[in-house]
N, CA, C and O of each residue as an XYZ file, in Angstrom:
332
protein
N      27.587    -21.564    -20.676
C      27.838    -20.573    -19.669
C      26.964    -19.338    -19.883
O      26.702    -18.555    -18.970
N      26.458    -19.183    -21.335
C      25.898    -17.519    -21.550
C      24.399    -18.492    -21.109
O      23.577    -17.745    -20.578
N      24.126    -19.290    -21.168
C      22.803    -19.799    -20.948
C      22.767    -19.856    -19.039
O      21.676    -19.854    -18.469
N      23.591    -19.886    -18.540
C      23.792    -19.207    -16.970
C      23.382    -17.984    -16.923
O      22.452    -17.671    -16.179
N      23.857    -17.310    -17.520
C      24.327    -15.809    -16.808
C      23.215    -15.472    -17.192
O      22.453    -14.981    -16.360
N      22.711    -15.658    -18.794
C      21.268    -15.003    -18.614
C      19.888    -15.489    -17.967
O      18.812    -14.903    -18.091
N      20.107    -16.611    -17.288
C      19.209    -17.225    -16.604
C      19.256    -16.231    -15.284
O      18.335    -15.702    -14.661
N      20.596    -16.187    -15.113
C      20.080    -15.452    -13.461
C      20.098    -13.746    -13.650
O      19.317    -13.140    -12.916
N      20.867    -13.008    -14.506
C      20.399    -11.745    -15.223
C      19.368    -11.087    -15.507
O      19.091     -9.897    -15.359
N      18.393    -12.604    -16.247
C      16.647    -11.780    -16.704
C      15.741    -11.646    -15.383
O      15.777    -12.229    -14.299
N      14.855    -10.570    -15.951
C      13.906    -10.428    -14.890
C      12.918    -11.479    -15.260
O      12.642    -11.975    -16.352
N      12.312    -11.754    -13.677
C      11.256    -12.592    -13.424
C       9.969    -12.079    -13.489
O       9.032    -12.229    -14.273
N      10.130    -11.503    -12.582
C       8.654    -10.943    -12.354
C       8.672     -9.022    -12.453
O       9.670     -8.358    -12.737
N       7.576     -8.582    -12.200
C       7.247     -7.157    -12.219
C       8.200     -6.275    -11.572
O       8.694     -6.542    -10.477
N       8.378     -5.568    -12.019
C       9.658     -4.269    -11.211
C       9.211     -4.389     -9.901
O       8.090     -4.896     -9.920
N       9.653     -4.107     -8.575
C       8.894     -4.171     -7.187
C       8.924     -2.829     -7.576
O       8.122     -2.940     -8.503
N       9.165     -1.900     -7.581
C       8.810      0.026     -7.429
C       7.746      0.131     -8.758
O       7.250      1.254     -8.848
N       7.395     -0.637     -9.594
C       6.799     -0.091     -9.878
C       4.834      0.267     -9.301
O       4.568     -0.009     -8.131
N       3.869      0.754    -10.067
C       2.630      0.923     -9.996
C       2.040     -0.765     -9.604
O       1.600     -1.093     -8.503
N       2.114     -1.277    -10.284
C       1.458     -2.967    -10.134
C       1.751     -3.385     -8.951
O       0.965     -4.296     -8.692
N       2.725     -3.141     -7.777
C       3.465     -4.035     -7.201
C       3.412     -2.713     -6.359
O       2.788     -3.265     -5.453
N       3.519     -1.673     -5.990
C       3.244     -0.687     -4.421
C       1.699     -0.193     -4.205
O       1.333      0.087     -3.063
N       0.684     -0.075     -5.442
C      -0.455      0.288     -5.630
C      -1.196     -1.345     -4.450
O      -1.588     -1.015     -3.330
N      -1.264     -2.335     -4.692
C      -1.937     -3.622     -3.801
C      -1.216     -3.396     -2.556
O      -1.855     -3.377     -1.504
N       0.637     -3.142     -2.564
C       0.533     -3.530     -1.121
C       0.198     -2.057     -0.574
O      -0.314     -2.079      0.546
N       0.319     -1.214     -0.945
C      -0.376      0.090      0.029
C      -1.664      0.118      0.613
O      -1.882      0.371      1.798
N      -2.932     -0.281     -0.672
C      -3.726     -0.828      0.076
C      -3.802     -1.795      0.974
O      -4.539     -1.665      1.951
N      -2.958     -3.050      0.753
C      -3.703     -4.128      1.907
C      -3.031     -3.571      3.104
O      -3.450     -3.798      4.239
N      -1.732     -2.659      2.793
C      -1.294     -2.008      4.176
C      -2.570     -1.145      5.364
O      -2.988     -1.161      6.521
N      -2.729     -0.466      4.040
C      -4.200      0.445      4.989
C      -4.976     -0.599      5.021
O      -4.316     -1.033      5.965
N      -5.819     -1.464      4.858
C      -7.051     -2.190      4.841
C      -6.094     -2.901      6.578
O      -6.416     -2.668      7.743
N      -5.269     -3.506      6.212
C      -4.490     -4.421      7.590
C      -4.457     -2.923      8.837
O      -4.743     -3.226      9.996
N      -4.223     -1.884      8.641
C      -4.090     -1.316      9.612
C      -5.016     -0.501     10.167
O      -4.896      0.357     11.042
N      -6.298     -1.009      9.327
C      -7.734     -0.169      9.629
C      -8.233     -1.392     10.513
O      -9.076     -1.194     11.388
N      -7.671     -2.746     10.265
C      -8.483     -3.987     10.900
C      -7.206     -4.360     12.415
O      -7.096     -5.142     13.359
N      -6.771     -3.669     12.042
C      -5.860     -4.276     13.564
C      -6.166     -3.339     14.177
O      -6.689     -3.688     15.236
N      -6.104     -2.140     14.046
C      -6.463     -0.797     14.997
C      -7.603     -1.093     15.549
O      -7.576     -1.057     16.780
N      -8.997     -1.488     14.877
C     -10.026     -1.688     14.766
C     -10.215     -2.570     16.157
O     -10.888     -2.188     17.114
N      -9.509     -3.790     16.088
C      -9.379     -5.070     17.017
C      -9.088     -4.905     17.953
O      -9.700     -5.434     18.880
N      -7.401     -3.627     18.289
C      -7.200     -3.666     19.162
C      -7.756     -2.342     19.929
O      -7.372     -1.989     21.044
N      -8.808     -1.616     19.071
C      -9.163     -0.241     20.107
C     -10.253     -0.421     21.024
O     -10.850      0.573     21.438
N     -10.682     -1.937     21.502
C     -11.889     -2.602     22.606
C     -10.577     -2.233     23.798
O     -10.863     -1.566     24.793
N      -9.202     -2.718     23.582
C      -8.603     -3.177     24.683
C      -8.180     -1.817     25.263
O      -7.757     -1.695     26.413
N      -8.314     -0.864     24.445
C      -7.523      0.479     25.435
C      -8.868      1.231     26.002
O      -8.642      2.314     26.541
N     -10.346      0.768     25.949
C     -11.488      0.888     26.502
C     -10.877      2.715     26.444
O      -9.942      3.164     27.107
N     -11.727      3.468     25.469
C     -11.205      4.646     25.367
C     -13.050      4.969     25.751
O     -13.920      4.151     26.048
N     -13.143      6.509     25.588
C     -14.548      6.946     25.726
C     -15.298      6.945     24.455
O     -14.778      6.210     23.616
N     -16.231      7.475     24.116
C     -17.112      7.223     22.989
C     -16.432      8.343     22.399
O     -15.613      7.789     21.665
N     -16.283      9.512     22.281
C     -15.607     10.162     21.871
C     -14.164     10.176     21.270
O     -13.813     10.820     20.281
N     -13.497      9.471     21.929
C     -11.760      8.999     21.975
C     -12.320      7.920     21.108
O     -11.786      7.921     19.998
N     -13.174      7.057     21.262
C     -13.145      5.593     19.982
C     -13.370      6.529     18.440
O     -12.739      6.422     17.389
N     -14.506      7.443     18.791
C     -15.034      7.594     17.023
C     -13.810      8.670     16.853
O     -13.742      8.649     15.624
N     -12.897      9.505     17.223
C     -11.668     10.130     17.073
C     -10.826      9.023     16.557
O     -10.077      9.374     15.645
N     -10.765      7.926     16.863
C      -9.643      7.125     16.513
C     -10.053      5.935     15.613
O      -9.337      4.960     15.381
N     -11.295      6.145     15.139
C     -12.198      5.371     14.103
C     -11.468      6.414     13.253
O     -10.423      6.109     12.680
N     -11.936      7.500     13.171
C     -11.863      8.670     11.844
C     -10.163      8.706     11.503
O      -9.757      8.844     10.349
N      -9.346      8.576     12.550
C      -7.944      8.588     12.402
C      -7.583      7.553     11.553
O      -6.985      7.781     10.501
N      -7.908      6.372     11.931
C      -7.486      4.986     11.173
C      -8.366      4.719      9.839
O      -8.169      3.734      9.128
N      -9.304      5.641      9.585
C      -9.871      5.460      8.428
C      -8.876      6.301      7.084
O      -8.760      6.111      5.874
N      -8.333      7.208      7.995
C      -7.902      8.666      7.207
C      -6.247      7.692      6.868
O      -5.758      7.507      5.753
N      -5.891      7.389      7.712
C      -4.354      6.692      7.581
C      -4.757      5.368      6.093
O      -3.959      5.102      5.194
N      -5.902      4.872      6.215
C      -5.994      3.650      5.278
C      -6.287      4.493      3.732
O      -6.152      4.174      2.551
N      -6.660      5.468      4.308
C      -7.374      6.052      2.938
C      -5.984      6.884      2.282
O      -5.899      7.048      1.065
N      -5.165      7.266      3.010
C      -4.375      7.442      2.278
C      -3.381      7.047      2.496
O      -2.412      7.806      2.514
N      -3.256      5.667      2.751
C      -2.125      4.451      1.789
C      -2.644      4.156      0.346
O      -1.996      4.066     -0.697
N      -4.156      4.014      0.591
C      -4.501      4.079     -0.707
C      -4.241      4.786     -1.606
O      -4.022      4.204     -2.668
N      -4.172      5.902     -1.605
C      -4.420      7.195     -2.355
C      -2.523      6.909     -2.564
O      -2.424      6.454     -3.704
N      -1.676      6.963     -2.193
C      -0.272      6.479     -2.507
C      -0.333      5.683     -3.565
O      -0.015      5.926     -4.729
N      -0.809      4.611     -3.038
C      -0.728      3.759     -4.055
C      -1.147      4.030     -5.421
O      -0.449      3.897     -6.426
N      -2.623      4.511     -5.345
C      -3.097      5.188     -6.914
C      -1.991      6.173     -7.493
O      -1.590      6.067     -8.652
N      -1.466      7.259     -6.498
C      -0.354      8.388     -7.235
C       0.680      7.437     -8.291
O       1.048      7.696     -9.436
N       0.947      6.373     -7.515
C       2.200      6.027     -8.041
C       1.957      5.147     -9.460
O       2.763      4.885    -10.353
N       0.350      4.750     -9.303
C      -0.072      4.114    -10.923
C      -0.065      5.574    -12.051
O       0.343      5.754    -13.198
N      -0.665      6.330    -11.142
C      -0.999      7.431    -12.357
C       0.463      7.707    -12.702
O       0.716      7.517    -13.891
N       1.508      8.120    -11.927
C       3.037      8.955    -11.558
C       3.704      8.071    -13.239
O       4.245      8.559    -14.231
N       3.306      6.548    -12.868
C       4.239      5.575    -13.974
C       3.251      5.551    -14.784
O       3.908      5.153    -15.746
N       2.140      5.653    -15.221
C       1.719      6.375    -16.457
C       1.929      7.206    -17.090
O       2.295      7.019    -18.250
N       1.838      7.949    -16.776
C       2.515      9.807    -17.495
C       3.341      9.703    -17.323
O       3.087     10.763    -16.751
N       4.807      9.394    -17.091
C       6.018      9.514    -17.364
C       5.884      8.204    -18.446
O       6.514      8.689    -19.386
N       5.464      6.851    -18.916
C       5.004      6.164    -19.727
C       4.654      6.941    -20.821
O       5.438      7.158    -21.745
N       3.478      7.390    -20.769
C       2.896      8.734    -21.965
C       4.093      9.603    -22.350
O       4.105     10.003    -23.514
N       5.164      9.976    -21.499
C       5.790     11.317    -21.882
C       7.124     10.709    -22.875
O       7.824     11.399    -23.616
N       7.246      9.133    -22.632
C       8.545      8.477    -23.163
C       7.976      8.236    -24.554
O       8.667      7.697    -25.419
């Protein structure tokens, strides 16, 4: 029975909150939402002006999912260092 409980008790895999595991999906979040924006900004036929406005927007949104993601490697480092 203790060979149960600690079977389903132990961890498997990586903390999900931690750095390893929000640092990838933040990026592929921004990278996915720089390429769908991307795809779908032919269909709202905007002006040349309104496209490179909304190029620079969706670059700025990917760039900082990224940048999230890095905080939160450095964030669980130094509190790592401080333990």
């Amino acid at each position: 029975m203790s060979f149960v409980r600690r079977l389903f008790l132990s961890r498997v895999g990586p903390e999900l909150t931690g750095g390893s595991v929000i640092q990838p999906v933040m990026t592929t979040v921004g990278v996915f939402t720089f390429i769908a924006g991307l795809l779908y900004l032919p269909a709202l036929t905007p002006t040349r002006v309104e496209m490179i406005a909304l190029l620079l927007l969706l670059a700025a949104v990917a760039l900082l999912c990224h940048a999230v993601g890095q905080l939160t490697v450095i964030v669980e480092r130094l509190q790592r260092r401080d333990n």
